[in-house]
Backbone of each chain as ProteinMPNN parsed JSONL, in Angstrom:
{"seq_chain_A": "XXXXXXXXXXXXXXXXXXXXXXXXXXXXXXXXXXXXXXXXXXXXXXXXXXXXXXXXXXXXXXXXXXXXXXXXXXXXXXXXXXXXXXXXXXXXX", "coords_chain_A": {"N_chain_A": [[0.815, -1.219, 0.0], [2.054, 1.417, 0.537], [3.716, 1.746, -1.345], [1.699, 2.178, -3.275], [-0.007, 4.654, -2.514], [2.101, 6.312, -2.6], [2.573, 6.737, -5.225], [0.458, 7.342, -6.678], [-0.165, 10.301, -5.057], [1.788, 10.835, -7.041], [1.293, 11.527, -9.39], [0.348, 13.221, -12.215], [3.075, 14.351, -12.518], [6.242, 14.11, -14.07], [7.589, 10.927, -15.436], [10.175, 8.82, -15.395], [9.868, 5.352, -16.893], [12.146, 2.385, -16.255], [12.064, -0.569, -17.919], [12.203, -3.997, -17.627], [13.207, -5.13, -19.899], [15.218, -3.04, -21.038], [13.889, -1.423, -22.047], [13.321, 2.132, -21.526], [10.79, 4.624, -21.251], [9.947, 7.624, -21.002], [7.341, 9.675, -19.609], [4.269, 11.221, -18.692], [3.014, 10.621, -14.865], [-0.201, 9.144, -15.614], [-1.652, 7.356, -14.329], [-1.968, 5.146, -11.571], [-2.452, 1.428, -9.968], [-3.008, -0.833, -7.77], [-1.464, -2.802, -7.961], [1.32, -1.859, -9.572], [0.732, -1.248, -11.929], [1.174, 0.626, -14.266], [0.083, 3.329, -15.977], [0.805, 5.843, -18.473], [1.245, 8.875, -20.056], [1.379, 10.934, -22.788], [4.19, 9.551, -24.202], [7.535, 9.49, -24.61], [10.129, 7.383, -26.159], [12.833, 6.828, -24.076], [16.051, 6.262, -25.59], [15.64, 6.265, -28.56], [17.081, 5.443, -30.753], [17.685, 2.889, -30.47], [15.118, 2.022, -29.42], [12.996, 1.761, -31.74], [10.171, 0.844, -31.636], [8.249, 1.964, -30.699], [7.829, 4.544, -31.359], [5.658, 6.039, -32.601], [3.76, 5.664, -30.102], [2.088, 7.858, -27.716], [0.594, 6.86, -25.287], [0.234, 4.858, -22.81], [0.024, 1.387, -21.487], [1.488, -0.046, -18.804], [2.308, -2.805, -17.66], [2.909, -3.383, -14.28], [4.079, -5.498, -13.143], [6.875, -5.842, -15.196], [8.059, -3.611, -14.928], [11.311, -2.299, -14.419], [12.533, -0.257, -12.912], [11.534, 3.258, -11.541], [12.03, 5.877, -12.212], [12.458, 9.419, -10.66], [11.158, 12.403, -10.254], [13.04, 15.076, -8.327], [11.712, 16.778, -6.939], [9.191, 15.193, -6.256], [9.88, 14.053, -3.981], [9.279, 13.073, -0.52], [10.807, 13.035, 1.577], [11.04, 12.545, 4.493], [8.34, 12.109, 4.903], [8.196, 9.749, 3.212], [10.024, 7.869, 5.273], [8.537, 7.946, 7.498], [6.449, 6.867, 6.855], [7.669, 3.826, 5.908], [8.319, 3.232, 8.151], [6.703, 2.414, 10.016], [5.218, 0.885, 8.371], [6.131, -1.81, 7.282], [5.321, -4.519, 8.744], [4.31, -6.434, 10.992], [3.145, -9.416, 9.429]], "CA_chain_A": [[0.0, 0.0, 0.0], [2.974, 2.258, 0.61], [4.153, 3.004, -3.133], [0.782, 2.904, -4.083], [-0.011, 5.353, -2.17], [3.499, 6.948, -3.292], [2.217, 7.12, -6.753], [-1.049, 8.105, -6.906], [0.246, 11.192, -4.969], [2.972, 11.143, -7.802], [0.155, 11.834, -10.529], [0.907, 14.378, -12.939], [4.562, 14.439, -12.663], [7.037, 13.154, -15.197], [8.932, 10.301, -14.326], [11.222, 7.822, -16.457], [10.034, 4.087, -16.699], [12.83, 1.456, -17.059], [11.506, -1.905, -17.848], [13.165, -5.126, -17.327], [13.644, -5.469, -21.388], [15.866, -2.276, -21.412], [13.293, -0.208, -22.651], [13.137, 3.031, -21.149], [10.225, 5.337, -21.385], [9.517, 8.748, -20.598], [5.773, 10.543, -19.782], [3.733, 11.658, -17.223], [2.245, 9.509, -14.79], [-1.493, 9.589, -15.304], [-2.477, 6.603, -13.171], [-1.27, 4.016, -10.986], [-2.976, 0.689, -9.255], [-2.752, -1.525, -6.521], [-0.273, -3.799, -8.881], [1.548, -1.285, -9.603], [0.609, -0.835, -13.201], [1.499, 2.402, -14.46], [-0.845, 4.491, -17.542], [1.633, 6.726, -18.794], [0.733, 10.13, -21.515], [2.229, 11.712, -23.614], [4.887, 9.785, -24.182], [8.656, 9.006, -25.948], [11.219, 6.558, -25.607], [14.595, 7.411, -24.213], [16.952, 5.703, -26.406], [14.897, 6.272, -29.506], [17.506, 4.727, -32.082], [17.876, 1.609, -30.14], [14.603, 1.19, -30.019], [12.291, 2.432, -32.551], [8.907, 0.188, -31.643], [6.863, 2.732, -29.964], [8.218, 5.913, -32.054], [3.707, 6.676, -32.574], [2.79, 5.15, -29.481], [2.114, 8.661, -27.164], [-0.004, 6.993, -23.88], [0.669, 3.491, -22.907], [-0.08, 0.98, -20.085], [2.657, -0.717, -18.093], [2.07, -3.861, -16.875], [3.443, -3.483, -12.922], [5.611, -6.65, -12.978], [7.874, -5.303, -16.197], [8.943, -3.132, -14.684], [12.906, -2.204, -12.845], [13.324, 0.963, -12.158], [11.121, 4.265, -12.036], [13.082, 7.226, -12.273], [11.677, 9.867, -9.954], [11.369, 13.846, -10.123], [13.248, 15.419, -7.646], [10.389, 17.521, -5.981], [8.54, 14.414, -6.066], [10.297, 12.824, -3.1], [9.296, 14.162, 0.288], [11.768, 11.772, 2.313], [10.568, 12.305, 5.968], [6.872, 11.118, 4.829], [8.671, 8.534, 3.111], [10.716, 7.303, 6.328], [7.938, 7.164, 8.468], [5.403, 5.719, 6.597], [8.218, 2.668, 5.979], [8.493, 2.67, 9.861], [4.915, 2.007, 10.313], [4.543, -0.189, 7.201], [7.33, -3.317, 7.15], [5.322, -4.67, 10.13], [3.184, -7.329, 11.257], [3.157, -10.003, 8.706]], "C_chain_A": [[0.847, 1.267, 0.0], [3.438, 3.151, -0.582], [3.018, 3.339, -3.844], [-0.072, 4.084, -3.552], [0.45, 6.737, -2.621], [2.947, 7.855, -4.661], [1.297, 7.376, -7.061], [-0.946, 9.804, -6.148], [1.089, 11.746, -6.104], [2.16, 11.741, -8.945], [0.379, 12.875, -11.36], [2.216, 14.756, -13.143], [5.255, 13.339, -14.026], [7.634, 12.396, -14.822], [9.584, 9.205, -16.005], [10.924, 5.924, -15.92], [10.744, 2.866, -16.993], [12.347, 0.251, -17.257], [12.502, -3.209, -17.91], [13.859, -5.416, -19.028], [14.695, -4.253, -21.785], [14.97, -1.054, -21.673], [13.078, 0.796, -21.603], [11.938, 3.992, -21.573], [9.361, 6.969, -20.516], [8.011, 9.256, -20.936], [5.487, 10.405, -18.579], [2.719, 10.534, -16.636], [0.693, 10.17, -14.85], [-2.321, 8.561, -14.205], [-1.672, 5.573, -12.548], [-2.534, 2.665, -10.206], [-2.383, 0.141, -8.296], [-1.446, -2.622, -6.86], [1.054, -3.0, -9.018], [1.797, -0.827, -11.176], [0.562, 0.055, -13.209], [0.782, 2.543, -16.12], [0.044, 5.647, -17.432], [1.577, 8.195, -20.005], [2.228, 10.73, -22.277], [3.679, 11.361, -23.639], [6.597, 9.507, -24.727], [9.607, 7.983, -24.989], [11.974, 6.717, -25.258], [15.212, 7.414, -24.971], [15.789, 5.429, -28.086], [15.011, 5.175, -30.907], [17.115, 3.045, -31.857], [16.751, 0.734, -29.933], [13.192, 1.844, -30.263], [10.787, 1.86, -32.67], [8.072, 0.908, -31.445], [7.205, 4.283, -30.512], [6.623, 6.514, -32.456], [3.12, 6.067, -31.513], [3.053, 6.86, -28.223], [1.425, 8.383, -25.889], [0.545, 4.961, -23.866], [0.145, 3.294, -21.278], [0.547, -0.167, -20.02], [2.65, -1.789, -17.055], [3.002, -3.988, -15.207], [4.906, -4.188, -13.085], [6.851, -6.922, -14.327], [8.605, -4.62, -15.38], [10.175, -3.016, -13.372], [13.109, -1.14, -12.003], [11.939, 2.329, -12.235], [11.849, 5.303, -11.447], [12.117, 8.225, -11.905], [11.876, 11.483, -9.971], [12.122, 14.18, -8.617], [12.593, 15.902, -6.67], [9.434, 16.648, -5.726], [8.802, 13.563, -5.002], [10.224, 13.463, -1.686], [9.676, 12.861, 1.712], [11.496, 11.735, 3.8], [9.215, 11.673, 5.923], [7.462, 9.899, 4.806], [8.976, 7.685, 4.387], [9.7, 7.277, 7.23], [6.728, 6.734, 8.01], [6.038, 4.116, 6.617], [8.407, 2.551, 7.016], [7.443, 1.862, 9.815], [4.429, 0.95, 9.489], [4.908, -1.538, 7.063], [6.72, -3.807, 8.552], [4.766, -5.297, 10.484], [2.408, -8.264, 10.623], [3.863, -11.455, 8.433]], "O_chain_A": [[0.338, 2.237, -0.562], [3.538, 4.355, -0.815], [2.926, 4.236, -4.683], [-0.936, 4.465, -4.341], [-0.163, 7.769, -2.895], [2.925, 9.05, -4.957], [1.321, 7.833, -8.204], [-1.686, 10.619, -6.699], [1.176, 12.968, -6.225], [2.735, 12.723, -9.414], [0.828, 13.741, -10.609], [2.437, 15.565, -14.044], [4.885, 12.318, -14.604], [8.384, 12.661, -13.883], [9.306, 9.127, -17.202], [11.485, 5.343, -14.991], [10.25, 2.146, -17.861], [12.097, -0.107, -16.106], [13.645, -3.072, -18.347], [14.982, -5.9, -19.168], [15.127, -4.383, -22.931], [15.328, 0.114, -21.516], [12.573, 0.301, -20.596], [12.214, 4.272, -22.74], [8.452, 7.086, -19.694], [7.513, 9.291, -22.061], [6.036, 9.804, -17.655], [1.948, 9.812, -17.268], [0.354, 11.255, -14.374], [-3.279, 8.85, -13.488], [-0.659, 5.186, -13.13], [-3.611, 3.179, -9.905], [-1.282, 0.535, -7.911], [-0.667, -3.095, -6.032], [2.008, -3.578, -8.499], [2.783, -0.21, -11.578], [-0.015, 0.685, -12.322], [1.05, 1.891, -17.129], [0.056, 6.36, -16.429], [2.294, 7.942, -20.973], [3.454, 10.824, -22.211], [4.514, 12.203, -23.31], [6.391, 9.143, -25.885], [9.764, 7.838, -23.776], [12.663, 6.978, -26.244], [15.325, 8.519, -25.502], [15.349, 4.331, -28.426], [14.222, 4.556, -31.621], [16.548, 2.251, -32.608], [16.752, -0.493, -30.036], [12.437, 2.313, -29.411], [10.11, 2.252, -33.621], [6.975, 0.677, -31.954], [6.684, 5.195, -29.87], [6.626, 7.736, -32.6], [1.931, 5.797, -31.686], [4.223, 7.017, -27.873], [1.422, 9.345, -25.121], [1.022, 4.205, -24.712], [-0.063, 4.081, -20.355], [0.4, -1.125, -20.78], [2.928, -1.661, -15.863], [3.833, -4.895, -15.186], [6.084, -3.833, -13.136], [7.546, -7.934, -14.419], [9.751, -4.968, -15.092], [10.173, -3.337, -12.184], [13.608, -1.031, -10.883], [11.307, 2.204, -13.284], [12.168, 5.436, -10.266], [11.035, 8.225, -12.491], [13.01, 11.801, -9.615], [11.728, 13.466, -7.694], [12.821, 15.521, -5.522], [8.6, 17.076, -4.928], [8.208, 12.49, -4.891], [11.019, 14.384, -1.495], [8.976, 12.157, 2.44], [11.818, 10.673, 4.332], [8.901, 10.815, 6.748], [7.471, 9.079, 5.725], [8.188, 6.765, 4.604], [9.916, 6.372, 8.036], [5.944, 6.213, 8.803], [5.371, 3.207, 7.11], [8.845, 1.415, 7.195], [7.455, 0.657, 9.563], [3.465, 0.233, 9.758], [4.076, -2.389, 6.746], [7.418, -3.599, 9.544], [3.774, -4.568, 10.47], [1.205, -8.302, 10.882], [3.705, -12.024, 7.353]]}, "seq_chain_B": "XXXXXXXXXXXXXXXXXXXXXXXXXXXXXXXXXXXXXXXXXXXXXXXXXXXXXXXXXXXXXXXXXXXXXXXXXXXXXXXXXXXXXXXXXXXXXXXXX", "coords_chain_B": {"N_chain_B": [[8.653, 14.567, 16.324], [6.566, 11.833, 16.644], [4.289, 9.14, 18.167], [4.556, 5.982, 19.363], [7.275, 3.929, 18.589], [7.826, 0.021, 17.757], [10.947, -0.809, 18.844], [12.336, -3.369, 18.949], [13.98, -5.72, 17.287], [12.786, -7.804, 15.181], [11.871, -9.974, 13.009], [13.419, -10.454, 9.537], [13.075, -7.76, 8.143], [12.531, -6.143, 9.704], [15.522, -5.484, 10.056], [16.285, -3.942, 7.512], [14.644, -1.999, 7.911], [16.023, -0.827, 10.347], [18.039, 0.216, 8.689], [16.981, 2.712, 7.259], [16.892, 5.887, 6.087], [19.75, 5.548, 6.181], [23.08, 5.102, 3.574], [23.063, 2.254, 1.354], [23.66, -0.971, 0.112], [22.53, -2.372, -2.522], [21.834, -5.507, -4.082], [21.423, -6.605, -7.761], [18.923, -8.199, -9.755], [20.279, -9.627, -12.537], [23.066, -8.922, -13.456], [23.539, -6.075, -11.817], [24.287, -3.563, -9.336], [23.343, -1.887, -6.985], [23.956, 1.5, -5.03], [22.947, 3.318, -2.311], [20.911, 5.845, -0.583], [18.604, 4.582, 1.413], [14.819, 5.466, 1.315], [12.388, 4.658, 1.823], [10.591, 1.053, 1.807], [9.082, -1.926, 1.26], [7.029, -4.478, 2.436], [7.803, -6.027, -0.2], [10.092, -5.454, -0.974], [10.288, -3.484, -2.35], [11.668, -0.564, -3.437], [12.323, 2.813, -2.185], [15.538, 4.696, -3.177], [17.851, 7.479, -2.411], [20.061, 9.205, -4.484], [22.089, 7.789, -6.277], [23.941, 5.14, -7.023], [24.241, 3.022, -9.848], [25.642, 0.116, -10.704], [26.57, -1.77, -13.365], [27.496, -4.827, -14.276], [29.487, -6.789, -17.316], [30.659, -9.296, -18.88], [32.802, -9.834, -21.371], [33.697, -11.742, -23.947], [36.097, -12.693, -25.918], [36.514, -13.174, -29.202], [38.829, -14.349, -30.634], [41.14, -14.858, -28.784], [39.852, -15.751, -26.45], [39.618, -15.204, -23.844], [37.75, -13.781, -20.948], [36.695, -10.573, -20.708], [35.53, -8.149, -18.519], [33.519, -6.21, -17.811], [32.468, -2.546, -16.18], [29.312, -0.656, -16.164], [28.589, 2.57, -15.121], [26.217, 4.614, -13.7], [24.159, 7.668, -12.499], [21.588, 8.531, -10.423], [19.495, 10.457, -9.573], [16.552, 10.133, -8.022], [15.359, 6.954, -7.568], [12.858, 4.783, -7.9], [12.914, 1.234, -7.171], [11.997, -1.479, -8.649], [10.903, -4.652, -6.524], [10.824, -7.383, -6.913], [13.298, -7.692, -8.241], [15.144, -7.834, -6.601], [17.348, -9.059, -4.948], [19.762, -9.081, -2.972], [19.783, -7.262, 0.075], [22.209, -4.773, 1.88], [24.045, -2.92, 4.397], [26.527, -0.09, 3.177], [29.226, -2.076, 1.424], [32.827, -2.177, 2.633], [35.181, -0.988, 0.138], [38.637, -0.901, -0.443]], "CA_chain_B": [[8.425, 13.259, 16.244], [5.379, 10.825, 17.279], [4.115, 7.605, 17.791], [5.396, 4.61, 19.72], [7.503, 2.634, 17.685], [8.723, -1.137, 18.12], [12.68, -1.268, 18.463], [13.025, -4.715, 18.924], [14.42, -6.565, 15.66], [12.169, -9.648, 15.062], [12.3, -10.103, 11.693], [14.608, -10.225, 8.436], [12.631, -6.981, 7.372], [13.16, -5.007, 10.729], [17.05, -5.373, 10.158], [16.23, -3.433, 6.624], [13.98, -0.783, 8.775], [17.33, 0.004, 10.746], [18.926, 1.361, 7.273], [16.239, 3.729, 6.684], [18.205, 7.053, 6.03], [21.397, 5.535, 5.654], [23.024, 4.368, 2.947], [22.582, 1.044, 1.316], [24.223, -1.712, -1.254], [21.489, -3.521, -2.886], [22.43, -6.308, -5.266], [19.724, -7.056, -8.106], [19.031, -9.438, -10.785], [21.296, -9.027, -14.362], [24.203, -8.762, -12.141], [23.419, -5.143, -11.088], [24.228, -3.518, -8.073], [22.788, -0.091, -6.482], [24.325, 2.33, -4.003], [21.964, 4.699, -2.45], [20.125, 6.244, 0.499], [16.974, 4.452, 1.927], [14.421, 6.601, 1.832], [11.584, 3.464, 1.997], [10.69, -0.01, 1.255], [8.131, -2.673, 2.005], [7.332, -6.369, 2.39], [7.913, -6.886, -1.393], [11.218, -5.292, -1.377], [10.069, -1.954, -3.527], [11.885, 0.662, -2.529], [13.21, 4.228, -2.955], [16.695, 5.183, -2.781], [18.263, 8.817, -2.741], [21.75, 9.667, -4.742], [21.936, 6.082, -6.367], [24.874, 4.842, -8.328], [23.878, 1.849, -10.735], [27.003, -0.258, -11.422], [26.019, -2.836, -14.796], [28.562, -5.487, -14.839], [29.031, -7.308, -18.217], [31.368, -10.056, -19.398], [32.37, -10.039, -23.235], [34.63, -13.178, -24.224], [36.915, -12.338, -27.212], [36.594, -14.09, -30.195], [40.142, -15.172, -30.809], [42.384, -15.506, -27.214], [38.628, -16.484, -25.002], [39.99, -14.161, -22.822], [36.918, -12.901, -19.958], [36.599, -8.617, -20.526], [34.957, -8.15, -17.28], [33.533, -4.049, -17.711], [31.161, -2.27, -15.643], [29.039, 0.415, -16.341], [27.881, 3.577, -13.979], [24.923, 5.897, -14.027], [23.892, 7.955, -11.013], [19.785, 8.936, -10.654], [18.942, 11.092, -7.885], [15.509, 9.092, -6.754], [15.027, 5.935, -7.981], [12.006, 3.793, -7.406], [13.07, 0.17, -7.436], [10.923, -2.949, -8.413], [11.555, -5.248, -5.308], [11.22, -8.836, -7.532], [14.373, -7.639, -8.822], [15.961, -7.457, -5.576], [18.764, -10.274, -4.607], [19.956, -8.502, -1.431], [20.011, -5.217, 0.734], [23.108, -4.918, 2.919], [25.216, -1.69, 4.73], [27.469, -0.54, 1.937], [30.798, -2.946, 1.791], [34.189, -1.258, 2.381], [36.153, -1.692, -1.198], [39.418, 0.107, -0.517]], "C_chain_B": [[7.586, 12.129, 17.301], [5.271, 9.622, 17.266], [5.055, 7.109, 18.604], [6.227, 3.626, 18.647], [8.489, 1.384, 18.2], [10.342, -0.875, 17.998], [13.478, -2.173, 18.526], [12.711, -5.393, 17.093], [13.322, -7.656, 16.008], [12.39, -10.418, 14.225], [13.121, -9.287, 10.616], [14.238, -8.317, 7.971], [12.585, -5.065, 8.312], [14.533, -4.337, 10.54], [16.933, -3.978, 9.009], [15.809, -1.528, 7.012], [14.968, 0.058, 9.353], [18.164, 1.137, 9.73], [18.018, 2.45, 7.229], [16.935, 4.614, 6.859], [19.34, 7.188, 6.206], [21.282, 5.124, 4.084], [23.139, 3.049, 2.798], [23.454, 0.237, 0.276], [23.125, -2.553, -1.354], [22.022, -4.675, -4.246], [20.988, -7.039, -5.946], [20.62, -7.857, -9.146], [20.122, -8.812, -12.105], [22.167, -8.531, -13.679], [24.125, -7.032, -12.363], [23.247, -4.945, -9.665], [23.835, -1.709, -7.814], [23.765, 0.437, -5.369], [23.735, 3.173, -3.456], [21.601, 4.819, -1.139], [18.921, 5.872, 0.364], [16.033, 4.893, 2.184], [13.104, 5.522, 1.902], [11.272, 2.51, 1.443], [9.695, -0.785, 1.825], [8.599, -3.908, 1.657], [7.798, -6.938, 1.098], [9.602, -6.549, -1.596], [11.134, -4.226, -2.089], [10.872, -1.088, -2.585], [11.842, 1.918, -3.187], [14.587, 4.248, -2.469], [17.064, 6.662, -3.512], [19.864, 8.384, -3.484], [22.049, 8.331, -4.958], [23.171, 6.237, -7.616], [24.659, 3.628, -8.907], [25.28, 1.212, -11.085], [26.31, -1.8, -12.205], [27.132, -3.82, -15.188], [28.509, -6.451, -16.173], [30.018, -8.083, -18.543], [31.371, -10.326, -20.578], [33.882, -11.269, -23.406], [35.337, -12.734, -25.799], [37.095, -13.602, -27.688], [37.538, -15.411, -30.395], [40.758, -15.449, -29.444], [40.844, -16.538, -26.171], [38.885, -15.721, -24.026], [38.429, -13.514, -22.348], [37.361, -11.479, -20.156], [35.993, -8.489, -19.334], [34.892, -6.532, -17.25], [32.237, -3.691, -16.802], [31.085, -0.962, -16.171], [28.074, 1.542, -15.751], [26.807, 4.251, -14.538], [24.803, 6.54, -12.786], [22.764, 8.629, -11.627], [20.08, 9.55, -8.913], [17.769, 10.246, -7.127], [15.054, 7.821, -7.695], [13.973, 4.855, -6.911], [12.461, 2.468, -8.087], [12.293, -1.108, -7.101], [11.261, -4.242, -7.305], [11.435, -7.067, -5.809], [12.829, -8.621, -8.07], [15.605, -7.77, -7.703], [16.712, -9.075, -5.454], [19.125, -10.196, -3.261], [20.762, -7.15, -0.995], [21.178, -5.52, 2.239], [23.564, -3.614, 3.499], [25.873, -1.394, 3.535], [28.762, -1.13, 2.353], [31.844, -1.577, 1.448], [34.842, -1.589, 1.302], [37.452, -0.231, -0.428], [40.336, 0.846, -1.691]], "O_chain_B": [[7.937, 11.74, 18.415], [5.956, 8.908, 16.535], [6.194, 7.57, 18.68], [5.709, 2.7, 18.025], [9.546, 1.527, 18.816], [10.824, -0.757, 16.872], [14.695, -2.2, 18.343], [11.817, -5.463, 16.25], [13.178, -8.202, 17.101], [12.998, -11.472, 14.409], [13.435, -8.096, 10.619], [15.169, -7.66, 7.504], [12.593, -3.869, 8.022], [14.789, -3.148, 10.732], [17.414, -2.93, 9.438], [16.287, -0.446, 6.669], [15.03, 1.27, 9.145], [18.648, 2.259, 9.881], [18.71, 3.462, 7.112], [17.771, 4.483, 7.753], [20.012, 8.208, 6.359], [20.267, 4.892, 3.427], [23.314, 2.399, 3.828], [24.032, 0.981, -0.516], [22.777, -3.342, -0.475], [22.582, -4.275, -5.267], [20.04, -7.623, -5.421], [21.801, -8.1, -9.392], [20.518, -7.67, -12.335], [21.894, -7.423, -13.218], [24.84, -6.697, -13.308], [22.542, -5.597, -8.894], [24.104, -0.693, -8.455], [24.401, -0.452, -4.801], [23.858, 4.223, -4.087], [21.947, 3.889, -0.411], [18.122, 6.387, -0.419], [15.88, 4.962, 3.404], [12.448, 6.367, 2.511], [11.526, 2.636, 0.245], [9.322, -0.42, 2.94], [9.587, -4.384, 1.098], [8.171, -8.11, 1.062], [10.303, -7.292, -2.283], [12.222, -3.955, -2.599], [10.771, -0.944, -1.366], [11.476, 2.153, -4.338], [14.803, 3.812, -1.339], [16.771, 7.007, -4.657], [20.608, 7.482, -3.099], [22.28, 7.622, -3.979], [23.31, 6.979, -8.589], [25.093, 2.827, -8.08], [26.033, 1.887, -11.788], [25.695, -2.682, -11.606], [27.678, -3.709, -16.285], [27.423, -7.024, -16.252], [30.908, -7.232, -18.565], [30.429, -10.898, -21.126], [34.918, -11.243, -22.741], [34.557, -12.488, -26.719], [37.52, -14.641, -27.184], [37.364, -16.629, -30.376], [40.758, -16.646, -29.158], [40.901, -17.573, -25.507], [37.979, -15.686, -23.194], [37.848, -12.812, -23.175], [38.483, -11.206, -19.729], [36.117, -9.691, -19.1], [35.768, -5.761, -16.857], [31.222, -4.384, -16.72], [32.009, -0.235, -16.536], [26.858, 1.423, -15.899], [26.587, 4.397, -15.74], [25.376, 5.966, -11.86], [22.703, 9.136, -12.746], [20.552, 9.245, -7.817], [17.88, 9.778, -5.994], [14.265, 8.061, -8.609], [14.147, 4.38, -5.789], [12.462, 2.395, -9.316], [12.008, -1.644, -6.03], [12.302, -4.787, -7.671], [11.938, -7.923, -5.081], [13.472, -9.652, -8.267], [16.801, -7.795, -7.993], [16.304, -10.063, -6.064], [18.865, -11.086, -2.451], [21.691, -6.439, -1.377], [20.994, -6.214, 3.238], [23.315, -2.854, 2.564], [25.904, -2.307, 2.71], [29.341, -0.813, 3.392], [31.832, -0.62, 0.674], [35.24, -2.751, 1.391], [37.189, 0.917, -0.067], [41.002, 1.844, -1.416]]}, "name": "protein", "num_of_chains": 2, "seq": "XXXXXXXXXXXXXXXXXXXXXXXXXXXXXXXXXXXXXXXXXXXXXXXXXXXXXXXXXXXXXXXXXXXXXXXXXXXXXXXXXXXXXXXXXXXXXXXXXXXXXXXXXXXXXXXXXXXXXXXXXXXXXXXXXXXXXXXXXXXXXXXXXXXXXXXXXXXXXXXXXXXXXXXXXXXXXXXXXXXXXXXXXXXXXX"}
């Protein structure tokens, strides 16, 4: 519940999605779930040359368990929430 | 600062709780390894880390001698959200001198 939380606060911001296949993609998040599937707008590939599949695809949805990495706005990280919601959260399971 | 909180370790996932706002060495799948500040994480292993260095190790075998290349390759991300299936294991960072 923690990141999804995270990310549904994150909403409108840009962030960078790496996926386990290399692919990188940049756009804003527009939605997130409980999975942590990500709906993404408006948006382009990083590495464009390398890989040219989605060069007309501008919104997309990101199956959760693809992905490795999401690359995070700076102003988007408000690290004392963070730290004590993960107190409170890793707990009783 | 509020709230009661437990400070007895119980479990593997408490020990992890201790790092929070230090830094961290995480070792993931595709022999990658992270460096970064804990800024949170749950039961699946998702986290965040602050000020993260990515090191990408890769082994290329030459054609002719067979000779192991053994190269790595850096990046640094300021906040990285990391998928926690990918995770291997979260330790202190090791001393390399």
């Amino acid at each position: 519940m923690l990141f999804f939380s995270y990310f549904k606060d994150l909403v409108g911001q840009e962030v960078t999605v790496e996926l386990k296949n290399d692919l990188a993609i940049r756009g804003t998040l527009h939605s997130v779930d409980q999975y942590l599937n990500i709906k993404l707008e408006n948006t382009r590939v990083v590495d464009q040359d390398k890989f040219p599949h989605m060069l007309s695809v501008r919104n997309c949805f990101i199956r959760g368990s693809v992905v490795r990495y999401v690359q995070l706005p700076p102003d988007g990280v408000d690290v004392d929430l963070l730290h004590d919601a993960a107190r409170r959260e890793a707990r009783g399971g | 600062m509020s709230g009661e909180e437990d400070a007895t370790v119980r479990e593997p996932l408490d020990l992890i709780r201790l790092s929070l706002d230090e830094r961290i060495y995480v070792k993931l799948r595709s022999d990658r390894q992270l460096r970064g500040k804990l800024h949170a994480f749950d039961q699946h292993l998702n986290m965040i880390l602050g000020d993260v260095e990515e090191v990408i190790t890769t082994v290329e075998i030459d054609d002719e001698t067979y000779e192991e290349i053994v190269r790595t390759t850096k990046r640094n991300i300021q906040y990285l959200f990391v998928r926690g299936d990918g995770v291997i294991l979260v330790s202190p960072p090791l001393r390399t001198t």
